[in-house]
C-alpha positions as CSV (number, residue, x, y, z in Angstrom):
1,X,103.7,85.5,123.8
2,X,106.2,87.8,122.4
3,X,110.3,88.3,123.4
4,X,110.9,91.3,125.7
5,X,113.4,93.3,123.6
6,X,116.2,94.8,125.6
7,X,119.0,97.5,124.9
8,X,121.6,99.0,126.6
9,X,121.4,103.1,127.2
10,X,125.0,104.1,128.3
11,X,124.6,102.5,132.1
12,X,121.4,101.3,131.9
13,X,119.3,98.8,130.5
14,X,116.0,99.2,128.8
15,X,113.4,96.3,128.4
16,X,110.0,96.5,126.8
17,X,107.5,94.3,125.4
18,X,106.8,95.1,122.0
19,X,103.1,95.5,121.2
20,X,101.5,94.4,118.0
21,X,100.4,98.1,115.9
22,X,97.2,96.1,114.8
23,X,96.0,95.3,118.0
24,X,96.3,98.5,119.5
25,X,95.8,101.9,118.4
26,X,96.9,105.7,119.7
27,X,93.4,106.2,121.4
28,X,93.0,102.7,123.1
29,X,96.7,103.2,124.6
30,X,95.8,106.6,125.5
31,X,93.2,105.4,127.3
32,X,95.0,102.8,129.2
33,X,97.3,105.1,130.5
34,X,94.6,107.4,131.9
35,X,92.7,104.4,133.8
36,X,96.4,103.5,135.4
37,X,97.8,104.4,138.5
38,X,100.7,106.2,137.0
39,X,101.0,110.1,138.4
40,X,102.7,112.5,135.7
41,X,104.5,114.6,138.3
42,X,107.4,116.7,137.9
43,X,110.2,116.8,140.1
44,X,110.8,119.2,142.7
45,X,113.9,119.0,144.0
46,X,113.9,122.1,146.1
47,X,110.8,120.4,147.7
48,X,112.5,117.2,147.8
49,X,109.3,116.1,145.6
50,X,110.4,112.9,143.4
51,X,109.1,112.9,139.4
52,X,109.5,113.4,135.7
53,X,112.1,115.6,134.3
54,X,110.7,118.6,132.2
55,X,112.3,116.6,129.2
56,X,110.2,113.3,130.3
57,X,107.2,114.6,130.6
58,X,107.5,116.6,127.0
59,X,108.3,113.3,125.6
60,X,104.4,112.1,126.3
61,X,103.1,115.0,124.1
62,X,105.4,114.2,121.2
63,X,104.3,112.6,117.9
């Protein structure tokens, strides 16, 4: 099993486990994220309604 890799980000730290580019590819990660429980929704604060950031959810649409 690989190292989780870790960096700091001004007061934060970010950890990830690194995946291996020949065992996965854009469409089968793609697809993982659709079957997950994870909800894309974008903050409201005025509605007290807690989510992505405009500039988090434009980073999923990126290449």
């Amino acid at each position: 099993m690989e190292q989780l890799k870790e960096v700091k980000v001004k007061n934060s730290t970010v950890t990830w486990l690194p995946i291996n580019a020949d065992q996965h590819t854009p469409e089968s990660i793609h697809s993982s994220w659709c079957q997950s429980n994870f909800l894309f929704n974008e903050e409201n604060v005025a509605n007290q309604v807690s989510g992505l950031r405009p500039p988090q959810i434009g980073g999923f649409f990126q290449r």
